[in-house]
PDBQT receptor file of N, H, CA, C and O in Angstrom, charges set to zero:
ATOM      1  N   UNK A   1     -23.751  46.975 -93.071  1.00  0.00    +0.000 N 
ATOM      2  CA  UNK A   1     -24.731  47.748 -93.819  1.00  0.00    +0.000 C 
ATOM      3  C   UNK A   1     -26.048  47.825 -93.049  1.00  0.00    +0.000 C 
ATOM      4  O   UNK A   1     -26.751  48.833 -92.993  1.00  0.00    +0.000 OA
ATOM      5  N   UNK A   2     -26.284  46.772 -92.520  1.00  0.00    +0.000 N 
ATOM      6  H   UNK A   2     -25.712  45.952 -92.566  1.00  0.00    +0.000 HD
ATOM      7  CA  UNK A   2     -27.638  46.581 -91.843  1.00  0.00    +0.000 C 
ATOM      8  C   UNK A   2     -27.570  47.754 -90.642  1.00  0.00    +0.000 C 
ATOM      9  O   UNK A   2     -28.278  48.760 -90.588  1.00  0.00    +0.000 OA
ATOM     10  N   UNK A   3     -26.487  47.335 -89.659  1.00  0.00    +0.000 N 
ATOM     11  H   UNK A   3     -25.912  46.518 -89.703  1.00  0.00    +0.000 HD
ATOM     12  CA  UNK A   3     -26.354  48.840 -88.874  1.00  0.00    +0.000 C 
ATOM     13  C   UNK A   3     -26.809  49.802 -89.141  1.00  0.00    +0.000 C 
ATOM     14  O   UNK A   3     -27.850  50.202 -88.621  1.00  0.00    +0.000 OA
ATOM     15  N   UNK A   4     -25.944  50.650 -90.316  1.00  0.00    +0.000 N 
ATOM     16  H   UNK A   4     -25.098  50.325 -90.738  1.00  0.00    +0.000 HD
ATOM     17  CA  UNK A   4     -26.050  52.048 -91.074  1.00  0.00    +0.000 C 
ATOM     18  C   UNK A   4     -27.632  52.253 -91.345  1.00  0.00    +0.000 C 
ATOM     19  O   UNK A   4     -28.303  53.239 -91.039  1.00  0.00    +0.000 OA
ATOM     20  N   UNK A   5     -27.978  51.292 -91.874  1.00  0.00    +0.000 N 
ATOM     21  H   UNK A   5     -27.433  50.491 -92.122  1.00  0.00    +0.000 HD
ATOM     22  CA  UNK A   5     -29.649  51.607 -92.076  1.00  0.00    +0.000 C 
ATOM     23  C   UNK A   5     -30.327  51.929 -90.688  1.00  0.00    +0.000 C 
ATOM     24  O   UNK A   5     -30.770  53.074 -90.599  1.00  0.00    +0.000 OA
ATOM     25  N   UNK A   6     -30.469  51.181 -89.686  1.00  0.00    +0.000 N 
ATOM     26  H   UNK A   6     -30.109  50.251 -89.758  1.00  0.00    +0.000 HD
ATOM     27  CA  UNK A   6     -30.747  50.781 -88.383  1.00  0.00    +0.000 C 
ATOM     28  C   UNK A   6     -30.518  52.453 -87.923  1.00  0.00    +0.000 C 
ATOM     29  O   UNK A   6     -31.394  53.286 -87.689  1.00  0.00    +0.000 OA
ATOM     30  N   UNK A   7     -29.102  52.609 -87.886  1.00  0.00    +0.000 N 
ATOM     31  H   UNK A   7     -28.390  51.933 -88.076  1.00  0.00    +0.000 HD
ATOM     32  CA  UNK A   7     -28.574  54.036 -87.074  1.00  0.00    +0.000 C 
ATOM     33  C   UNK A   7     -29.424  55.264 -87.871  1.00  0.00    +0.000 C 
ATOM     34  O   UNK A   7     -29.633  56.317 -87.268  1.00  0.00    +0.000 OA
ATOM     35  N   UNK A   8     -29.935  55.060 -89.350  1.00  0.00    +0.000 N 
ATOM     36  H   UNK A   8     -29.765  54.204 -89.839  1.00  0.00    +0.000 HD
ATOM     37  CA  UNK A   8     -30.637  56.114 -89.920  1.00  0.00    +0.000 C 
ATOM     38  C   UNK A   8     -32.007  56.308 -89.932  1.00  0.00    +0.000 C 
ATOM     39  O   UNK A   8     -32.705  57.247 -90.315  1.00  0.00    +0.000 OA
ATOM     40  N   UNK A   9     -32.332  54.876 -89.273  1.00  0.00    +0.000 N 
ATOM     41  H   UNK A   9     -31.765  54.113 -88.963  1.00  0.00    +0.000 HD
ATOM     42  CA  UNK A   9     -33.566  54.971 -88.783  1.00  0.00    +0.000 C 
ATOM     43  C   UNK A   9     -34.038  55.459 -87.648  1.00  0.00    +0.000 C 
ATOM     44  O   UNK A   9     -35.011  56.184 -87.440  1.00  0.00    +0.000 OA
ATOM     45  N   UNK A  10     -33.117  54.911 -86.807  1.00  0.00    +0.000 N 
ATOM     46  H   UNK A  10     -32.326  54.323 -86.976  1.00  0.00    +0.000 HD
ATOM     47  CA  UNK A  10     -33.240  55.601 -85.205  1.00  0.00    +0.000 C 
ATOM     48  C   UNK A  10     -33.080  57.334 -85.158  1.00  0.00    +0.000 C 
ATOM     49  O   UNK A  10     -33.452  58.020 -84.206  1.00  0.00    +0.000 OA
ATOM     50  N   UNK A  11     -32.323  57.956 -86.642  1.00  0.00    +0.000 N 
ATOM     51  H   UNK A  11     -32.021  57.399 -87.415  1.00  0.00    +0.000 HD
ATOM     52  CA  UNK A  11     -32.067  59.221 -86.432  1.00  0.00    +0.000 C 
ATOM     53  C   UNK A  11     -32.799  59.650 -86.966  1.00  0.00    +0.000 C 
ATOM     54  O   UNK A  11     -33.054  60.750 -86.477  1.00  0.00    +0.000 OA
ATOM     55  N   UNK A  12     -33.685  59.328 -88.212  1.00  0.00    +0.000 N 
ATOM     56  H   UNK A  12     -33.478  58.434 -88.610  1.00  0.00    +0.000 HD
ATOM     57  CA  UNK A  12     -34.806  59.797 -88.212  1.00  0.00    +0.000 C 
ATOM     58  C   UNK A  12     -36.298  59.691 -87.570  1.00  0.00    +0.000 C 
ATOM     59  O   UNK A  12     -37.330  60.115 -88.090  1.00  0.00    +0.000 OA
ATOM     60  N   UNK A  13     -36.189  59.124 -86.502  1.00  0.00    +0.000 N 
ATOM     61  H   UNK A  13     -35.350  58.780 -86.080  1.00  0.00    +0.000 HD
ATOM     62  CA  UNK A  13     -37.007  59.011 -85.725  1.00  0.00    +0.000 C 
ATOM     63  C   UNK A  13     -37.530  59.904 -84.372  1.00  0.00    +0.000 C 
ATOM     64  O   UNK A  13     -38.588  60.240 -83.839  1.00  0.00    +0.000 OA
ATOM     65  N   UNK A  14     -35.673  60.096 -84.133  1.00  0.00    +0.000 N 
ATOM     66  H   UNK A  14     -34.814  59.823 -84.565  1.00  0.00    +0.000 HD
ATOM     67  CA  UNK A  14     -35.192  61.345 -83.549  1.00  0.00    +0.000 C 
ATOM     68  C   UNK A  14     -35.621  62.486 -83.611  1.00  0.00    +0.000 C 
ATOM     69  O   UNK A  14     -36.133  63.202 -82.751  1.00  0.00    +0.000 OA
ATOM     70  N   UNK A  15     -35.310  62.708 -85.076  1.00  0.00    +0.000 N 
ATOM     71  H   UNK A  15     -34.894  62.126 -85.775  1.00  0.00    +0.000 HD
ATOM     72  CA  UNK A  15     -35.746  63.684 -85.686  1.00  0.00    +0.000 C 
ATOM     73  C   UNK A  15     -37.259  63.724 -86.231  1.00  0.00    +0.000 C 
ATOM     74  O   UNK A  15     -37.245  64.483 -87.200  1.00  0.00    +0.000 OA
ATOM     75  N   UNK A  16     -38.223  63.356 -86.075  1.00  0.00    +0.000 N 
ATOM     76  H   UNK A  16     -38.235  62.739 -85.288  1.00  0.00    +0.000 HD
ATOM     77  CA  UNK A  16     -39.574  62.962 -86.038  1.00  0.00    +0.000 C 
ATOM     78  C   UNK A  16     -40.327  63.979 -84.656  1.00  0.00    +0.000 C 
ATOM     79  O   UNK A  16     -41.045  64.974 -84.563  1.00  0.00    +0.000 OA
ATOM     80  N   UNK A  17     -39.517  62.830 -83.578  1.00  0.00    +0.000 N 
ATOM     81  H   UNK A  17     -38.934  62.021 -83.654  1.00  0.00    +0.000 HD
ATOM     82  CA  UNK A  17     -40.120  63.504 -82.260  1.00  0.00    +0.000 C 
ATOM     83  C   UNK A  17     -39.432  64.873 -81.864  1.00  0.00    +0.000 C 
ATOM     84  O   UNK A  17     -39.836  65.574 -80.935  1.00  0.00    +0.000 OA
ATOM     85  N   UNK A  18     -38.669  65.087 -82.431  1.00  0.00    +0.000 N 
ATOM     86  H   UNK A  18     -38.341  64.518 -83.185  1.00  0.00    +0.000 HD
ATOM     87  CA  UNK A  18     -38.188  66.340 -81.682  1.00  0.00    +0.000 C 
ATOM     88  C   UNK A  18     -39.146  67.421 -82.682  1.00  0.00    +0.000 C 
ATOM     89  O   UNK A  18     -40.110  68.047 -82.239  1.00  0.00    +0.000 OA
ATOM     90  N   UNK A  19     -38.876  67.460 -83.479  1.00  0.00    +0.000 N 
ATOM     91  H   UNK A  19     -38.094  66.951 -83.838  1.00  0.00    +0.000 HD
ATOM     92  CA  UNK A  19     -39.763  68.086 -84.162  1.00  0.00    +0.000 C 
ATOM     93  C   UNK A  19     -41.182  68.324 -83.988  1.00  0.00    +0.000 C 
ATOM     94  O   UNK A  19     -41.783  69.367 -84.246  1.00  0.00    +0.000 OA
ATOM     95  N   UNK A  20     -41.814  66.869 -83.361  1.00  0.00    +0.000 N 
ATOM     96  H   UNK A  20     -41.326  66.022 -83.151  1.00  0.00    +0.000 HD
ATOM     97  CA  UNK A  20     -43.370  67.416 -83.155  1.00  0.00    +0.000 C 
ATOM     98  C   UNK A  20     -43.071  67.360 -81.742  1.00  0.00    +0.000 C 
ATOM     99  O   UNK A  20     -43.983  66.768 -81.164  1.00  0.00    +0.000 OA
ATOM    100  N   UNK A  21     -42.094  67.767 -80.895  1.00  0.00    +0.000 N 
ATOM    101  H   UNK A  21     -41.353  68.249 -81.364  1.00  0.00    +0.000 HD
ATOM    102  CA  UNK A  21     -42.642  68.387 -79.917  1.00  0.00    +0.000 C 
ATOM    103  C   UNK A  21     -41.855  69.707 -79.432  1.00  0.00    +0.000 C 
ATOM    104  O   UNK A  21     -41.854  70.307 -78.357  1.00  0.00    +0.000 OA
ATOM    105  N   UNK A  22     -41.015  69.975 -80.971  1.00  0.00    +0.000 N 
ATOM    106  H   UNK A  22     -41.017  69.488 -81.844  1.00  0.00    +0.000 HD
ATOM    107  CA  UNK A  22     -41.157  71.490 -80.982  1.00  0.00    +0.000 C 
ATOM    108  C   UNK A  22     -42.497  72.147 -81.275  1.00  0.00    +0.000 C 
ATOM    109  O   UNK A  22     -43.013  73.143 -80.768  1.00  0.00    +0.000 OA
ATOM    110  N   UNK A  23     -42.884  71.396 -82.144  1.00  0.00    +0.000 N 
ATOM    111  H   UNK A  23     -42.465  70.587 -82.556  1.00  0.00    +0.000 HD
ATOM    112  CA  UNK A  23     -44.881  71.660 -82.647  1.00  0.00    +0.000 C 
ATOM    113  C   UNK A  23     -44.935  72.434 -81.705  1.00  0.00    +0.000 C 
ATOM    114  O   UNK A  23     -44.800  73.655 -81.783  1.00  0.00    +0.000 OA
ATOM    115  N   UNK A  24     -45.216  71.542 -80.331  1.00  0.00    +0.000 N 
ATOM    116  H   UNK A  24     -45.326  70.550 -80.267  1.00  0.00    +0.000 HD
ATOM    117  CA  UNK A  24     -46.541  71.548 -79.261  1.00  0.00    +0.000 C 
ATOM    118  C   UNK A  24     -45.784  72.321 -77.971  1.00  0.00    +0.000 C 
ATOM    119  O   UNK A  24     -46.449  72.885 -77.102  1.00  0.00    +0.000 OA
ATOM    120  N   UNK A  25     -44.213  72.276 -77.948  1.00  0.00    +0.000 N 
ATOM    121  H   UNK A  25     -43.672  71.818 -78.653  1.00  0.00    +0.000 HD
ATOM    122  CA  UNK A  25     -43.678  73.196 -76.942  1.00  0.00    +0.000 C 
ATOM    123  C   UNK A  25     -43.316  74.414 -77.457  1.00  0.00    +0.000 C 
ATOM    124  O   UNK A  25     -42.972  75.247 -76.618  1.00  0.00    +0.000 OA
ATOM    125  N   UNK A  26     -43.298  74.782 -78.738  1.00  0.00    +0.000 N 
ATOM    126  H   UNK A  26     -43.577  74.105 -79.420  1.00  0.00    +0.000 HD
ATOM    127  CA  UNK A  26     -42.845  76.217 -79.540  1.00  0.00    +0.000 C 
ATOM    128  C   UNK A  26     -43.379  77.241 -78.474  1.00  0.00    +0.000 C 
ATOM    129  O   UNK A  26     -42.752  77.979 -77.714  1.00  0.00    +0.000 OA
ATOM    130  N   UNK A  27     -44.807  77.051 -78.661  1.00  0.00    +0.000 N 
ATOM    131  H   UNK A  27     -45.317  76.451 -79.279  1.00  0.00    +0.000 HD
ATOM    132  CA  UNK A  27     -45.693  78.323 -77.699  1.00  0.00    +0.000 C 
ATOM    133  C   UNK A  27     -45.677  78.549 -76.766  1.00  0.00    +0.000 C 
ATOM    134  O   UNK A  27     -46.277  79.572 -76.436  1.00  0.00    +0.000 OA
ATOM    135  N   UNK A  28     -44.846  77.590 -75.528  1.00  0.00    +0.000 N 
ATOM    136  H   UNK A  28     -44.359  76.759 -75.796  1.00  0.00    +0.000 HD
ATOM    137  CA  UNK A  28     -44.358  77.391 -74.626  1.00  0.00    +0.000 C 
ATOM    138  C   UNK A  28     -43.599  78.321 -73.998  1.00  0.00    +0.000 C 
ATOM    139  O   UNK A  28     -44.010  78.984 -73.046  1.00  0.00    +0.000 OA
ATOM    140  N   UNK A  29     -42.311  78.430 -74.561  1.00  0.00    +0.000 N 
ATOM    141  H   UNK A  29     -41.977  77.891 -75.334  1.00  0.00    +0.000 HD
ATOM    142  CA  UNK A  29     -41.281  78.714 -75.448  1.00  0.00    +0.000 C 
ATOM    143  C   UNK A  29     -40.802  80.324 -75.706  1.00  0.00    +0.000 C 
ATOM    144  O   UNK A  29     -39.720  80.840 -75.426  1.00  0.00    +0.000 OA
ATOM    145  N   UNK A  30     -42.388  81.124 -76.546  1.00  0.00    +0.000 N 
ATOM    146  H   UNK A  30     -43.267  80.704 -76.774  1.00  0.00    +0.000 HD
ATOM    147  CA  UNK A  30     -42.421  82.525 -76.985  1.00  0.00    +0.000 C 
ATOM    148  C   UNK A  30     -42.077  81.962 -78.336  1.00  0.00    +0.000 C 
ATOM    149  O   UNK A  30     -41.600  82.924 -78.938  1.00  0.00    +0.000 OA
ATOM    150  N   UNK A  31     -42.063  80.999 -79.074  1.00  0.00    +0.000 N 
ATOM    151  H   UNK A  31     -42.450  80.217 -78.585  1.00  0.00    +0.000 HD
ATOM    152  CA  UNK A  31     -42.049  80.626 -80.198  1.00  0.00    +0.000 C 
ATOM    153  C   UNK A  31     -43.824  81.063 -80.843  1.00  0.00    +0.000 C 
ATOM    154  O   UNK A  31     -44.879  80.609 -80.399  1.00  0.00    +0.000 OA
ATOM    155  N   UNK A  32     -43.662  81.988 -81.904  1.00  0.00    +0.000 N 
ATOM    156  H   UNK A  32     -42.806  82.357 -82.265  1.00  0.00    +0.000 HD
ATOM    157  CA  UNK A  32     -45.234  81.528 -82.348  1.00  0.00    +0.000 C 
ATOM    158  C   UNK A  32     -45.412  81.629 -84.113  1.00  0.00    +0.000 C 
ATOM    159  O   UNK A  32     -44.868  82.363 -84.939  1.00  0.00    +0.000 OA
ATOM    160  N   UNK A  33     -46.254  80.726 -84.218  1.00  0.00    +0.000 N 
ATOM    161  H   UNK A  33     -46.695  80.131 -83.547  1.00  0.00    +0.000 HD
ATOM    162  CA  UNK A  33     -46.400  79.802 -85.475  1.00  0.00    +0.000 C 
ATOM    163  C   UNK A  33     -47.441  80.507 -86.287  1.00  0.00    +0.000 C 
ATOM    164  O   UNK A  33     -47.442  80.317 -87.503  1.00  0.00    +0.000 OA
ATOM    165  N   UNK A  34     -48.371  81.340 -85.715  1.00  0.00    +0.000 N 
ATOM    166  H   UNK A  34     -48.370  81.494 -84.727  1.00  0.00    +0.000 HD
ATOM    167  CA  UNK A  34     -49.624  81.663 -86.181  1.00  0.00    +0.000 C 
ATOM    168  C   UNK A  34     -49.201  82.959 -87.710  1.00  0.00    +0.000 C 
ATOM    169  O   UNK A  34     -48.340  83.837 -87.653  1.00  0.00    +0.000 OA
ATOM    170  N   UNK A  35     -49.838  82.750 -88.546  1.00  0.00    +0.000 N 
ATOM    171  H   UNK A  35     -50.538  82.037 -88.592  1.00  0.00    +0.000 HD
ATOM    172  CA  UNK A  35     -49.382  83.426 -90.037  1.00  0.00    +0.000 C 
ATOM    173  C   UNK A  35     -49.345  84.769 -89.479  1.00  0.00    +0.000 C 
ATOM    174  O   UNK A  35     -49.657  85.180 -88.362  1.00  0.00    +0.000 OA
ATOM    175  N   UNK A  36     -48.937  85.301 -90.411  1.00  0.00    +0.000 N 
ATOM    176  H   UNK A  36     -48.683  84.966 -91.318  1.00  0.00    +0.000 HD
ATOM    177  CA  UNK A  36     -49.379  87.420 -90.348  1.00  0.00    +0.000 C 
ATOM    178  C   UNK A  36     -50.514  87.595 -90.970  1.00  0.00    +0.000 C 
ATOM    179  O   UNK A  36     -50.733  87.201 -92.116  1.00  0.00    +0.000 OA
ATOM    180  N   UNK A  37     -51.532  88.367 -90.052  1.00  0.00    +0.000 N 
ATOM    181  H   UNK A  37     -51.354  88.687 -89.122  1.00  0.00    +0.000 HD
ATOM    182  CA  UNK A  37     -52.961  88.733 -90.750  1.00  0.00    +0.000 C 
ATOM    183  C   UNK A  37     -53.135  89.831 -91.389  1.00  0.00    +0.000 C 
ATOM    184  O   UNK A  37     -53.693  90.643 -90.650  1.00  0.00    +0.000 OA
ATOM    185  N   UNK A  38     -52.910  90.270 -92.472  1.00  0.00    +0.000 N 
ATOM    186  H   UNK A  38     -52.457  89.611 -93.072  1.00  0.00    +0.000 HD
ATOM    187  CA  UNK A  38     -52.533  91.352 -92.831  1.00  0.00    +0.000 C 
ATOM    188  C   UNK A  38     -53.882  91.375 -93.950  1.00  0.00    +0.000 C 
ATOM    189  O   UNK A  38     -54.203  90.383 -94.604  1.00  0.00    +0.000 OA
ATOM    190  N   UNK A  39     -54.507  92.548 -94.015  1.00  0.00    +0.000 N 
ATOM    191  H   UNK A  39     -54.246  93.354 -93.484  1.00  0.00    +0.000 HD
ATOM    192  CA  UNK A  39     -55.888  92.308 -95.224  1.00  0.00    +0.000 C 
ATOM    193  C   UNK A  39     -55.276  93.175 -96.461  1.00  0.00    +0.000 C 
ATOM    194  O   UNK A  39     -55.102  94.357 -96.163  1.00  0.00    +0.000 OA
ATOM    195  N   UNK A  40     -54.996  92.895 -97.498  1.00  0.00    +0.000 N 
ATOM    196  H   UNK A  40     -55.138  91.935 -97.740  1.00  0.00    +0.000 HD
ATOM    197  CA  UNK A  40     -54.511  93.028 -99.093  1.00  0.00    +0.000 C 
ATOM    198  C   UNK A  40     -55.674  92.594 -99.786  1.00  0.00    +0.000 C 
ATOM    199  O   UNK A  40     -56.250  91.513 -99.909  1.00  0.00    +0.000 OA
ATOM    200  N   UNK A  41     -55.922  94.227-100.376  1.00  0.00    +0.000 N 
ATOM    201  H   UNK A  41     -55.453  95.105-100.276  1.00  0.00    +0.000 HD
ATOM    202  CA  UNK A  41     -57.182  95.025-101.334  1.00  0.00    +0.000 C 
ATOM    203  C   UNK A  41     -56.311  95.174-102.745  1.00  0.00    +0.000 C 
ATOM    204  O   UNK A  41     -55.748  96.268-102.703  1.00  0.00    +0.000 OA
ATOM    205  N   UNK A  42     -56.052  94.597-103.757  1.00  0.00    +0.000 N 
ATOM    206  H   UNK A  42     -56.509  93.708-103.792  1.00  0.00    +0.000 HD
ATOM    207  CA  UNK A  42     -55.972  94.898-104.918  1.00  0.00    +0.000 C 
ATOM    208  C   UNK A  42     -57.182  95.062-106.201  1.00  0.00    +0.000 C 
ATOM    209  O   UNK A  42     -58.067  94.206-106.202  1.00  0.00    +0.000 OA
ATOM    210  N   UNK A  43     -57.214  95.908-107.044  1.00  0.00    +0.000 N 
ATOM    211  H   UNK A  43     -56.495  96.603-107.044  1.00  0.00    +0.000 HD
ATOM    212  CA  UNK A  43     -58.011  96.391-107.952  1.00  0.00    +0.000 C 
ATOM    213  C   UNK A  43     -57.793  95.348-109.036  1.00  0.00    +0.000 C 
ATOM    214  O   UNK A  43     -56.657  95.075-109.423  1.00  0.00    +0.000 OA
ATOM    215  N   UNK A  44     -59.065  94.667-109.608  1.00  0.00    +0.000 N 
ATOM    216  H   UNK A  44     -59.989  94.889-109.294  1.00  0.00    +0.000 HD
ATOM    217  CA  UNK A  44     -58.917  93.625-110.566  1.00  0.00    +0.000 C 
ATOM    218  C   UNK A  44     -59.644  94.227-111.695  1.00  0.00    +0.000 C 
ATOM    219  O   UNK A  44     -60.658  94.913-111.566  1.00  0.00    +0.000 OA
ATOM    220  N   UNK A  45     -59.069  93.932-112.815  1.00  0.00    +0.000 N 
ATOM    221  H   UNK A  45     -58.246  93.374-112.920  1.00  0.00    +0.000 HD
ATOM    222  CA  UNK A  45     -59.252  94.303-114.397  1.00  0.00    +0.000 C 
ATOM    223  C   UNK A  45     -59.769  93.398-115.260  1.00  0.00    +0.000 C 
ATOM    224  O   UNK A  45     -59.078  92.604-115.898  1.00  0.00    +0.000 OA
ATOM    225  N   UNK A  46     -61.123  93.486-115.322  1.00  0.00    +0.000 N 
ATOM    226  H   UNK A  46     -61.685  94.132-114.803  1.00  0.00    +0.000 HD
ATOM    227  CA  UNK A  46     -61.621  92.282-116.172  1.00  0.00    +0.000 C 
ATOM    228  C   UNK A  46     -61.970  92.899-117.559  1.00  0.00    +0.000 C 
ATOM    229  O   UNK A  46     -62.406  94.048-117.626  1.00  0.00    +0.000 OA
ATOM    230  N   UNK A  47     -61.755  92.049-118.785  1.00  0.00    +0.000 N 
ATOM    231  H   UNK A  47     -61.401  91.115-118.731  1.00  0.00    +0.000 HD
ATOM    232  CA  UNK A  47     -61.471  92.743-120.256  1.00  0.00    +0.000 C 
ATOM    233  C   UNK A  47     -63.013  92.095-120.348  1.00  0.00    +0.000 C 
ATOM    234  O   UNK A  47     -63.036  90.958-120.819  1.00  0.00    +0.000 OA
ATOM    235  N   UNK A  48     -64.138  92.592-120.010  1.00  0.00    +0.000 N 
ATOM    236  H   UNK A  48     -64.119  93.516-119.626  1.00  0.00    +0.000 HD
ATOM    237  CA  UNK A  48     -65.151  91.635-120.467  1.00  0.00    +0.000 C 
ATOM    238  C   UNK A  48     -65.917  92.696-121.959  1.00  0.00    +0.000 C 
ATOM    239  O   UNK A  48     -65.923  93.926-121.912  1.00  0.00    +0.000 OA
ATOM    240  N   UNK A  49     -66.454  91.950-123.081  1.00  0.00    +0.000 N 
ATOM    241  H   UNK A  49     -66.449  90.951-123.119  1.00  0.00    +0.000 HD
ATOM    242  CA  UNK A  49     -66.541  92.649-124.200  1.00  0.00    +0.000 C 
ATOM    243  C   UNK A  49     -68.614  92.112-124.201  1.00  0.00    +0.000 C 
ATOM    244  O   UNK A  49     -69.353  92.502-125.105  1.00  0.00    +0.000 OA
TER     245      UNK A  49
């Protein structure tokens, strides 16, 4: 049992670093992370009495 824990630790650890250095090599890569800038104008309806 102790193993199994051990082996799921090491694989999530694995999986830790690979991940942050997909982060930092993505852009590298032609990977890119940056949002869509898109500007959205909607008309707001206020019921004020």
């Amino acid at each position: 049992m102790g193993r199994l824990i051990k082996f799921l630790i090491y694989i999530v650890c694995l999986c830790f670093v690979g991940l942050v250095g997909y982060a930092y090599l993505g852009p590298i890569f032609g990977v890119d992370f940056s949002a869509p800038q898109d500007e959205i104008r909607e008309p707001v309806i206020l019921n004020v009495e």
